[in-house]
KETORLUM-310581 format. One record per residue (C-alpha): x, y, z; residue in three letters. Coordinates in steps of 0.001 Angstrom, whole numbers, padded with zeros to 6 digits, always signed. Layout:
BEGIN
XYZALA...
***
This chain:
BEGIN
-001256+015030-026674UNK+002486+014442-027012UNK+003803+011098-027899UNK+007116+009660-026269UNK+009037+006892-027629UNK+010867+004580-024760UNK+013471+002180-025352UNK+013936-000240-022983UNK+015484-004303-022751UNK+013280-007112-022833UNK+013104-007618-019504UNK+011726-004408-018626UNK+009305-004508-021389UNK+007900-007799-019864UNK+007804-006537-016428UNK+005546-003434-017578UNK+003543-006292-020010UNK+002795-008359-016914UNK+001956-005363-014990UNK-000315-003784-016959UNK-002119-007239-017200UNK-002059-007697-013432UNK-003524-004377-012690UNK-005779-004225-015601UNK-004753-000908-017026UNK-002377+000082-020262UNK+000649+000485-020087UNK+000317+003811-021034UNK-001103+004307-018210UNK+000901+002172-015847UNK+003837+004421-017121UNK+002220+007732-016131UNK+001465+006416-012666UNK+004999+005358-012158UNK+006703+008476-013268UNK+003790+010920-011099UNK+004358+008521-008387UNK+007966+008869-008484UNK+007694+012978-008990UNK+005635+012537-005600UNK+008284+010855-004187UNK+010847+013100-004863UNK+009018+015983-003335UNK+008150+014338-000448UNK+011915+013806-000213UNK+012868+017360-000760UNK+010095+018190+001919UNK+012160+015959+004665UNK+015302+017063+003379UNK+014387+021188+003917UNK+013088+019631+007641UNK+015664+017822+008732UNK+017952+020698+007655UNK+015237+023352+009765UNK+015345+020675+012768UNK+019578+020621+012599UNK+019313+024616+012570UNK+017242+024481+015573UNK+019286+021986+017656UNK+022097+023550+017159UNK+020300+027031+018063UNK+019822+025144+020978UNK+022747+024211+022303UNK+024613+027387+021706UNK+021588+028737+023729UNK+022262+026165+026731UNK+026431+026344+026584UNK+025418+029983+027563UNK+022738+029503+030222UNK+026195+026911+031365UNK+028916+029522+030711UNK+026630+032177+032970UNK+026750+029312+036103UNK+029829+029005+035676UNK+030802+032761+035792UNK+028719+032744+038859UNK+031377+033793+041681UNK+030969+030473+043856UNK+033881+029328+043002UNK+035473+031192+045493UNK+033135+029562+048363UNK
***
């Protein structure tokens, strides 16, 4: 097991102090759960970003598909009626 030294102000010291109290665990513990929970985060944020990039692909797939379906009616002849 690997030991990590942290330094941090006083006020963040007492913030993970009173946490670990509150929640009844170390706070070598309360550490690990932050810095997992924040790895989960940023994967489920990487997850959104790689759909919401897929979705914009796919919209604009879209439209390009429906200007032309329009340009076709437009071309139809019946503009001469």
């Amino acid at each position: 097991m690997s030991t990590i030294t942290l330094r941090v102000d006083d006020s963040f010291s007492q913030t993970v102090s009173a946490l670990s109290r509150e929640l009844h665990i170390s706070k070598t513990a309360l550490i690990k759960e932050a810095v997992l929970a924040y790895r989960q985060q940023l994967e489920a944020k990487k997850v959104r970003d790689q759909m919401a990039k897929a979705s914009r692909r796919v919209q604009m797939a879209a439209v390009d598909e429906d200007r032309e379906l329009w340009d076709g009616c437009v071309a139809d002849g019946l503009e001469d009626v």
